[in-house]
C-alpha positions in Angstrom: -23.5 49.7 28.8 -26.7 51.7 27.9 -26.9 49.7 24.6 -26.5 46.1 26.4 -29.4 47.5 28.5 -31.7 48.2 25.9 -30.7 45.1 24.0 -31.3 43.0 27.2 -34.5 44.2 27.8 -35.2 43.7 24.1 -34.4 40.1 24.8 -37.0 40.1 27.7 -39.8 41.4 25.5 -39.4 39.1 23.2 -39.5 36.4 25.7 -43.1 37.1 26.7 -44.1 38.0 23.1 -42.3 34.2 22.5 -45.2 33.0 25.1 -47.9 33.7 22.9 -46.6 31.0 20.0 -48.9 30.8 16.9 -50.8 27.2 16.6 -48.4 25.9 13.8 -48.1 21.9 12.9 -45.9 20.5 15.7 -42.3 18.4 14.9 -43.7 15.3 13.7 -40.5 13.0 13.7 -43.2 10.4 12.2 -41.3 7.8 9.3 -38.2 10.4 8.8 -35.4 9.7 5.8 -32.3 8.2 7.8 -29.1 7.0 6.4 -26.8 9.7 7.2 -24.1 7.5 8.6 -22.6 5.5 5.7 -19.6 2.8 6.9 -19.9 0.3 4.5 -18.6 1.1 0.9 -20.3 -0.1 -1.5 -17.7 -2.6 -2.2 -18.0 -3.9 1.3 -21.7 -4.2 0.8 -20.9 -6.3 -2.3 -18.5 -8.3 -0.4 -20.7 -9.0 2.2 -23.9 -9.7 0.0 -21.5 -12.2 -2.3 -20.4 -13.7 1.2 -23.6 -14.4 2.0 -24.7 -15.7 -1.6 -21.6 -18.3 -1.4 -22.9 -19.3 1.7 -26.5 -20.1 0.9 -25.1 -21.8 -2.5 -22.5 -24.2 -0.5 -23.7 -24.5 3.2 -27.6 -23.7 2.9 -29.9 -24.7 5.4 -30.1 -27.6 8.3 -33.2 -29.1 9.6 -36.0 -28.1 7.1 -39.2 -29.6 7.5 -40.9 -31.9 5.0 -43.4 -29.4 3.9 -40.7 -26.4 3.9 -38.3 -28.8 2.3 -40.7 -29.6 -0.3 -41.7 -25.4 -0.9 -37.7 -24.6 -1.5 -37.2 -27.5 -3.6 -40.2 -26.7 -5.9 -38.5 -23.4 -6.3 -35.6 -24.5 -7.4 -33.2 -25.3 -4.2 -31.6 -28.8 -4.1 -31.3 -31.2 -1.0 -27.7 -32.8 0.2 -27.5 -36.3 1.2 -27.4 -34.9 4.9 -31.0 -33.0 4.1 -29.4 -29.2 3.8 -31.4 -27.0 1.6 -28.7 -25.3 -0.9 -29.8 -22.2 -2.4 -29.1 -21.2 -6.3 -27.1 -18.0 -6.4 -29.7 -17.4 -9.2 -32.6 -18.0 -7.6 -31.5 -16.0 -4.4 -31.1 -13.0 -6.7 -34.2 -13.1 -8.7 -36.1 -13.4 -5.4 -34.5 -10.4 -4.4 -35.2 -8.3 -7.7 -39.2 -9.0 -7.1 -38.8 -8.4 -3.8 -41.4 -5.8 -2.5 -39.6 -2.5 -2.0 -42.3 -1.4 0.1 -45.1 -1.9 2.7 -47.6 -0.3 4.8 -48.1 -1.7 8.1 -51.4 -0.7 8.7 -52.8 0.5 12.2 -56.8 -0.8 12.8 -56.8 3.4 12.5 -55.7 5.0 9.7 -54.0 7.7 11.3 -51.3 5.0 12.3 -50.8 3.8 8.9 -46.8 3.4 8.5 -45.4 3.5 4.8 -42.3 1.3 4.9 -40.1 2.6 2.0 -36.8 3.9 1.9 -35.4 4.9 4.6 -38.1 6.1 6.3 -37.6 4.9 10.1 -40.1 4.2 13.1 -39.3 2.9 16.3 -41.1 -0.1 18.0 -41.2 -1.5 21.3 -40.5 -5.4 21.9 -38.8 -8.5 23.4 -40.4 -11.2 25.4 -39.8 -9.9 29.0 -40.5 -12.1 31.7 -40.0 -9.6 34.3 -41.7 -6.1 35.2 -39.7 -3.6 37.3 -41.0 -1.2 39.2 -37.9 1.4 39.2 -38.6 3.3 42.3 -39.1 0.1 44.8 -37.2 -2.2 43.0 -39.8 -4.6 43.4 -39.7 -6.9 40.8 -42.6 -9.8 39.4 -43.3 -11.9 36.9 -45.2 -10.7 33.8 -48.8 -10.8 33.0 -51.3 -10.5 30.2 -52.7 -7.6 31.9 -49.0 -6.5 31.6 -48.8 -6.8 28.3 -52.6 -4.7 27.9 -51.5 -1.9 30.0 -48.1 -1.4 28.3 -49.9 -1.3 25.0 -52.3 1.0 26.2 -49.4 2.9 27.7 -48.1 3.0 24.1 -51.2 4.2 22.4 -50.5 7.5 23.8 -46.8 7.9 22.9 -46.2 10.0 19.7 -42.5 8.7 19.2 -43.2 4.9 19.4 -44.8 4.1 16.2 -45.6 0.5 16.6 -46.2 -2.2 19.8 -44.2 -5.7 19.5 -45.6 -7.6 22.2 -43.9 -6.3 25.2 -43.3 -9.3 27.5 -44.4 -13.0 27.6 -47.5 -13.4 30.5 -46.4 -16.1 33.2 -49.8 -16.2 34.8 -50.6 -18.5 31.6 -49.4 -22.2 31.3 -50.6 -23.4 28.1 -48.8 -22.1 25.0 -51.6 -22.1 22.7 -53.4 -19.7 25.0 -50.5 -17.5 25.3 -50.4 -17.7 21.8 -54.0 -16.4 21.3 -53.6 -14.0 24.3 -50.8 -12.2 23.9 -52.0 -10.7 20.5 -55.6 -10.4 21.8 -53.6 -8.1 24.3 -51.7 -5.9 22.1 -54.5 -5.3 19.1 -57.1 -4.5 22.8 -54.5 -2.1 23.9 -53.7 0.0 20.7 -54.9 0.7 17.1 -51.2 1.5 16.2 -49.3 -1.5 14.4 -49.0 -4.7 16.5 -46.3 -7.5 15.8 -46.1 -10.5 18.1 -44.9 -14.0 17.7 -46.4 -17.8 17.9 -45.0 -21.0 20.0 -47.3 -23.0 18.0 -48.1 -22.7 14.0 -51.4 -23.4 13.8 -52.4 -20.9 16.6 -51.3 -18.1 13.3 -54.1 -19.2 12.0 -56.7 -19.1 14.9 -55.4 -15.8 15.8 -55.8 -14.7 11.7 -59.4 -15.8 12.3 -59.9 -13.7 15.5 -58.8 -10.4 13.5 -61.0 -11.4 10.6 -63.9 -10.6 13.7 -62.0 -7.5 14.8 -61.6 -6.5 10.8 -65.1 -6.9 9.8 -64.4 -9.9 7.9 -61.5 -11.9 6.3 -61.7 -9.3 3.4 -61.3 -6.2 5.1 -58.4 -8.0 7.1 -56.6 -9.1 3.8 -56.7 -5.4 3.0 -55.7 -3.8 5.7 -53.7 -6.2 7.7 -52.6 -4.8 11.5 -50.7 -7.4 12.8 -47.5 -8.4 11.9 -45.9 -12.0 12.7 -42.3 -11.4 13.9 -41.0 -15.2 12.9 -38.2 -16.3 14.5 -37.7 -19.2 11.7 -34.1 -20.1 11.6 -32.1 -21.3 14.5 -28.6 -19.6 13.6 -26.7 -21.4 12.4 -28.4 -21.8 9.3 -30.7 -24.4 10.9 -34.6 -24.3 10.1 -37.0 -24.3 13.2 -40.2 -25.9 12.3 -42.9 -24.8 14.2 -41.9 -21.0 13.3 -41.8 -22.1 9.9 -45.3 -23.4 10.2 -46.1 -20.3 11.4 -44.9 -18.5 8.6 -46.7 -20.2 6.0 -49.9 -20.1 7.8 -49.5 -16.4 8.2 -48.7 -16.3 4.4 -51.5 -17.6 3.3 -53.8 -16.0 6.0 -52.6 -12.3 4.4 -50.8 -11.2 7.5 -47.2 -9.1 7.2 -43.7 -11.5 8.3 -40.9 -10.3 9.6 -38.0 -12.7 8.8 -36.3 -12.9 11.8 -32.2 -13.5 12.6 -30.9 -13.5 15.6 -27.4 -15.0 15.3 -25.4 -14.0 18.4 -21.8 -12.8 18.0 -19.4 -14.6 19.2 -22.1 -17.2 20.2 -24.3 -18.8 17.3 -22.6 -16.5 14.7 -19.1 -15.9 13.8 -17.3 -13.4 16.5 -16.5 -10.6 14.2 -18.8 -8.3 13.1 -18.8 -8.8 9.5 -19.0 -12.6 9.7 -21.8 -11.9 11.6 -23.2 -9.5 9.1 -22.9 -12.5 6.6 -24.5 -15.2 8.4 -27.3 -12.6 9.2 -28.1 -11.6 5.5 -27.9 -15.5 4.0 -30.2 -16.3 7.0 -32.7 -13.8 6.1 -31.9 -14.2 2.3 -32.8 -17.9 2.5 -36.2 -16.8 4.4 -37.0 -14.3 1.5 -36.4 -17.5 -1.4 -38.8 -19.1 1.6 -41.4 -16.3 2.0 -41.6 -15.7 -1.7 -41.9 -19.7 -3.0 -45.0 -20.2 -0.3 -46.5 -17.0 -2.2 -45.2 -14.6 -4.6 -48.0 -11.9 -2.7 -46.1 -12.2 0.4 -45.7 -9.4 2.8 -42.1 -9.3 4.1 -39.7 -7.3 6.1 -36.2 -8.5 6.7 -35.6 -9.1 10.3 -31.9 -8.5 10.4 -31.1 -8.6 14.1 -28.0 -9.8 15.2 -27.1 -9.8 19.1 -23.8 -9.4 20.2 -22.3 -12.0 23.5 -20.6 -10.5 26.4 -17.3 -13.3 25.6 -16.4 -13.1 29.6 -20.1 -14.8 30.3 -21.5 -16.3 27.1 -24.8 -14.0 27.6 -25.9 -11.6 25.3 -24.9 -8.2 25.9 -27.6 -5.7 23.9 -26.5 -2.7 25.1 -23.2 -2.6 24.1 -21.1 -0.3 21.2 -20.9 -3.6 19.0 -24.4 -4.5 19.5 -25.1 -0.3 17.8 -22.0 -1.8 15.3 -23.9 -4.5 14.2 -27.4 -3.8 14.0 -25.9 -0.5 11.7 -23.8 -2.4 9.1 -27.7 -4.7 8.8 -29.9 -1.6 8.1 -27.0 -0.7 5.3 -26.8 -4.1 3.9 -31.0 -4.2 4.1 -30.7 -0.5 2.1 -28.8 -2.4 -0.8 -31.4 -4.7 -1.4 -33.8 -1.9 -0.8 -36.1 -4.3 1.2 -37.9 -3.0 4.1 -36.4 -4.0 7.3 -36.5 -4.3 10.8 -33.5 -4.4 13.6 -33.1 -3.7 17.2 -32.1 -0.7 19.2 -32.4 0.2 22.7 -32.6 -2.9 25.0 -30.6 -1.6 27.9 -28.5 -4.6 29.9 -29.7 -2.0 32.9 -31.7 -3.5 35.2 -33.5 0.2 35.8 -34.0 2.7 33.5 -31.0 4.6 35.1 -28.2 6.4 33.4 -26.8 3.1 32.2 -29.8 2.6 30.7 -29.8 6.4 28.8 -26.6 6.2 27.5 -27.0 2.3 26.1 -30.0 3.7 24.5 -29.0 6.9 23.7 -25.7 5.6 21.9 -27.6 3.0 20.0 -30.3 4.9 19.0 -28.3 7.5 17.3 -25.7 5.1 15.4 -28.9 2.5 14.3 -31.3 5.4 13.9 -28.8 7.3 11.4 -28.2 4.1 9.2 -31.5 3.5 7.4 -33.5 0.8 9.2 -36.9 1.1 8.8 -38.4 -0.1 12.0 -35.8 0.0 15.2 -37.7 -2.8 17.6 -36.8 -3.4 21.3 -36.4 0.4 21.5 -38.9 1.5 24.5 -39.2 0.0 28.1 -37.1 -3.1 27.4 -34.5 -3.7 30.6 -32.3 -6.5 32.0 -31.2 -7.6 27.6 -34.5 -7.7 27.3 -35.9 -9.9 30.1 -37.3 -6.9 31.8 -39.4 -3.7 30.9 -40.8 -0.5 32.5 -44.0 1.2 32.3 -41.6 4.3 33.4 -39.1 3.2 31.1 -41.4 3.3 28.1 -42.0 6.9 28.5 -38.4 7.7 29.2 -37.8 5.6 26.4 -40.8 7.8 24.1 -38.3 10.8 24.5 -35.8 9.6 23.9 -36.8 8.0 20.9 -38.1 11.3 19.6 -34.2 13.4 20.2 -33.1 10.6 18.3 -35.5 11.1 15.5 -35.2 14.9 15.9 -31.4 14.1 15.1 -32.1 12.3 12.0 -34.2 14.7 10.7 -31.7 17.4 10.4 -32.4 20.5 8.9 -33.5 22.2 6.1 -31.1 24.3 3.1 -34.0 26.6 1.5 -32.8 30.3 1.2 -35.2 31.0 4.4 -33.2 28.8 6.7 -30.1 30.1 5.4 -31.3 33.4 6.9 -28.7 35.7 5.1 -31.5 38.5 5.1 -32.3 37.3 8.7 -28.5 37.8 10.1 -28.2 41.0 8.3 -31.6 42.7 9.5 -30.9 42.0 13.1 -27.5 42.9 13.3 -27.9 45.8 11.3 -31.4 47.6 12.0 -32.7 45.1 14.6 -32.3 44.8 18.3 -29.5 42.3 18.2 -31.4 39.0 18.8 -34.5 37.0 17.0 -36.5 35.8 19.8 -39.0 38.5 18.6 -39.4 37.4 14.5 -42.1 36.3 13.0 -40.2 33.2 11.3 -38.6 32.6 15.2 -42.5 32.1 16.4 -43.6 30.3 13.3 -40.8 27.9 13.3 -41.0 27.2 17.2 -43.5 24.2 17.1 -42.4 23.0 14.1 -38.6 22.9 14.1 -38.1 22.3 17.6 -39.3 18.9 19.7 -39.7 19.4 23.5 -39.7 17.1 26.0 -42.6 15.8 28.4 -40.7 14.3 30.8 -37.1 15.3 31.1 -36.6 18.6 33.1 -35.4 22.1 31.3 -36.8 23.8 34.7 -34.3 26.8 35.9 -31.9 25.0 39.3 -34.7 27.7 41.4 -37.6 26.3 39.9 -36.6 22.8 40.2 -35.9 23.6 43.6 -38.7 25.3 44.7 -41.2 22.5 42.9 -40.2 19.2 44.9 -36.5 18.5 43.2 -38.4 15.9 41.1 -36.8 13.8 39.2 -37.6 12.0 35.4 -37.9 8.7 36.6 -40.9 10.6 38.9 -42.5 12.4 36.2 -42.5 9.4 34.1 -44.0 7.0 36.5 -46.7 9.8 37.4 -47.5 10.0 33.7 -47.3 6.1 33.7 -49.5 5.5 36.4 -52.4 8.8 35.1 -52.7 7.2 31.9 -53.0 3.5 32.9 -56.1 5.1 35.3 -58.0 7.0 32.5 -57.2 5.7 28.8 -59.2 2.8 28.2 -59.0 2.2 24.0 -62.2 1.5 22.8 -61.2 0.8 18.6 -62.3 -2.4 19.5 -66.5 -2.5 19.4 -67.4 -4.6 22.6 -70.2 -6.6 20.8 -66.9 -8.0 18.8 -65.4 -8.7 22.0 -68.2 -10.1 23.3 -68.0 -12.8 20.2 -64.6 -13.3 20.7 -64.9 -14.3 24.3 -67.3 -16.7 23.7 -64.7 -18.2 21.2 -61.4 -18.0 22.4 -59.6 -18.6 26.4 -59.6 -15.0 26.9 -57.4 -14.5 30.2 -57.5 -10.5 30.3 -60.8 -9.8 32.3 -63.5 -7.9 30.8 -63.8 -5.2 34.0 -59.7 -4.6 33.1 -60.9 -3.3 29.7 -63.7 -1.1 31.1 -65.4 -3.1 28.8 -69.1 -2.3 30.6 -71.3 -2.4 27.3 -69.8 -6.0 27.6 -70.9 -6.5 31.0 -74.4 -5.3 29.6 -73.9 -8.0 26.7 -72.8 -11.0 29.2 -75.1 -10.1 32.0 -78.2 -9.9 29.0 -76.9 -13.5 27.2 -76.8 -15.1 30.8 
């Protein structure tokens, strides 16, 4: 009894030494190698890629415009008499062999640089929510560019969410062209970190190229470091071309700007209701758009958008929080790892309407089967609600930890003799006091090794008691609602902006921004 004493107290004074922790690098879960889980063989992966070879070769595209018909056919494709665009087997392969294996996505600062390679893996937010949810009233609105701004600025702050796909569509806009031009003005104002968005209208790629040439420094300095990608939704599965994205693409092409080939065949729905079908339709769709990508400019910058949807077959809807949805976008990051193409999927839009416990374990489960399979950027993955028609300022930072227990997961650990700890075990049980709270390598490794949450609650059941029983939705909307008050970006230099304004429909109000050397700009040209 004497002994468990001692070693108790032992356990206590190491416990306060363990408060005075040494300022070592924190866990940085920052571009970690996944790919752990491993379903497909690698003669399903060859089944599946000559599937989706067959199907290029002998059902091809629908609906191509003149100008893309004209690209594919210059590179080699051939046109039915019912206007489909076939695809050489040949030609899809060769594409695929000069493929680039790898990309940085650049953030306007450095610091946010993301090298797409391998299996390195980020997490993103996105979808085009209409919707913003306010968990603890359940008041819910209609989105707005200021929306848009203050999620973005929301997500400059977030270690775990690597990138910011434009988080919602603004309703207080009418005209497409200016949500076009808005909605990215929104997201590169709100963060330096990686932006992707998307374009109704081709052309207004271009415009919004031009704009970033002013944030850049000039059309130069954009072309080599370009921070905004175009996530281009250019086929309508099945297999059918949809022009305006396609215009889109081409312009952003040309203008030096990253693409994300984007499929988003639904299971069951507008691709074929089993998984692997839909794995097959999914790659020949983004294969086509990689022959596509590559004949409008062998420099083009391209990720594979492989993300299939799933439908709820009771309704017809999409259902993206479901166990097939994590099936499907997993067997996609394994097929895009046999090409060795970077890639993006989804993971984590919740069919929740809250960011409640439905929402956690949707996210939780796909998080740790799509996170495990090596995709390289998991979009949709923080605040998106309702199958991604809603979104959260609270459930962005719910959704920042639990992005980062995912990527702590991936990460896994280390096999050097040190970790083995054989001299360790044998020190403490031997000589020592029976526990390792007190070791050097314990203090040292405490940062490093181990990720700890900002939100979620590890408080004692007295101490949660005795401090207002508060719960993570509350300490996420508190954090939500300090950092929307105080961190106002400033990457951006407001003589730019000013420029800007004067050229473009700017909807998001300069006194939003804090913009006030702006003010002293406006007030001085007036």
């Amino acid at each position: 009894m004497s002994e468990q004493r001692s070693r108790r107290g032992g356990g206590r004074s190491a416990k306060r030494k363990a408060a005075t922790v040494p300022d070592t690098e924190k866990f940085d879960p920052k571009g970690v190698e996944s790919g752990a889980l491993k379903s497909l063989t690698g003669s399903d992966k060859s089944r599946i890629h000559d599937a989706a070879l067959e199907i290029l070769e002998t059902v091809g595209f629908g609906e191509a415009p003149e100008l893309t018909q004209r690209i594919l056919t210059d590179a080699g494709c051939s046109v039915t008499n019912t206007g489909r665009i076939l695809f050489p087997r040949s030609l899809v392969e060769d594409t695929i062999a000069k493929a680039n294996k790898s990309i940085v996505l650049y953030g306007q600062k450095p610091e946010h640089d993301l090298d797409i390679s391998g299996s390195k893996t980020y997490f993103s937010t996105g979808c085009g929510s209409v919707r913003v949810v306010n968990p603890q009233s359940r008041e819910v609105r209609n989105t707005t560019v200021a929306d848009i701004y203050n999620f973005a600025r929301l997500v400059d702050t977030l270690d775990n969410i690597h990138m910011f796909h434009r988080l919602g569509i603004p309703s207080d806009i009418a005209d497409t062209d200016d949500v076009d031009i808005n909605l990215c003005y929104a997201c590169v104002r709100g963060t330096s970190k990686p932006v992707s968005s998307s374009w109704f209208n081709g052309e207004n790629v271009s415009r919004s190229i031009e704009m970033m040439h002013l944030i850049a420094g000039g059309e130069k300095q954009w072309r080599a470091r370009p921070f905004v990608v175009n996530t281009c939704c250019y086929v309508v599965p099945p297999l059918k071309f949809a022009p305006e994205s396609c215009l889109g693409l081409e312009n952003a092409i040309r203008g030096g700007m990253p693409v994300q080939l984007t499929s988003s065949g639904q299971q069951g729905a507008t691709a074929p209701v089993t998984a692997a079908g839909t794995i097959v339709q999914t790659m020949a769709e983004v294969l086509g758009g990689l022959v596509y990508a590559y004949s409008v400019s062998s420099d083009a910058k391209v990720l594979m958008g492989t993300w299939p949807l799933v439908s709820d077959l009771r309704t017809g809807a999409a259902t993206t929080g479901s166990a097939e949805h994590a099936i499907v976008s997993s067997l996609a990051c394994q097929m895009s790892r046999f090409y060795g193409i970077p890639n993006g999927c989804v993971s984590g839009i919740t069919d929740s309407k809250l960011p409640d416990v439905q929402a956690g374990y949707e996210k939780g489960i796909q998080h740790a089967v799509i996170g495990h399979s090596g995709g390289n950027i998991m979009f949709c993955a923080a605040g998106a609600l309702a199958g991604g028609l809603g979104c959260s300022s609270a459930g962005v930072v719910i959704d920042n930890e639990i992005i980062g227990a995912a990527l702590r997961s991936v990460s896994g650990c280390g096999m050097s003799d040190e970790e083995l700890a054989v001299d360790a075990i044998r020190e403490v049980c031997i000589d020592g006091p029976g526990h390792y709270l007190g070791r050097d390598e314990t203090l040292q490794r405490m940062k490093s090794d181990f990720l700890y949450p900002m939100v979620a609650d590890r408080a004692s059941m007295n101490d949660w008691l005795t401090s207002g029983k508060r719960s993570i939705l509350e300490n996420a909307q508190d954090y939500a609602n300090e950092t929307l008050s105080k961190h106002f970006p400033r990457h951006i230099a407001d003589a730019t902006d000013f420029i800007i304004r004067e050229r473009y429909n700017i909807f998001l109000d300069e006194e939003t921004c804090h913009a006030e050397d702006w003010i002293k700009l406006s007030h001085a040209a007036t």
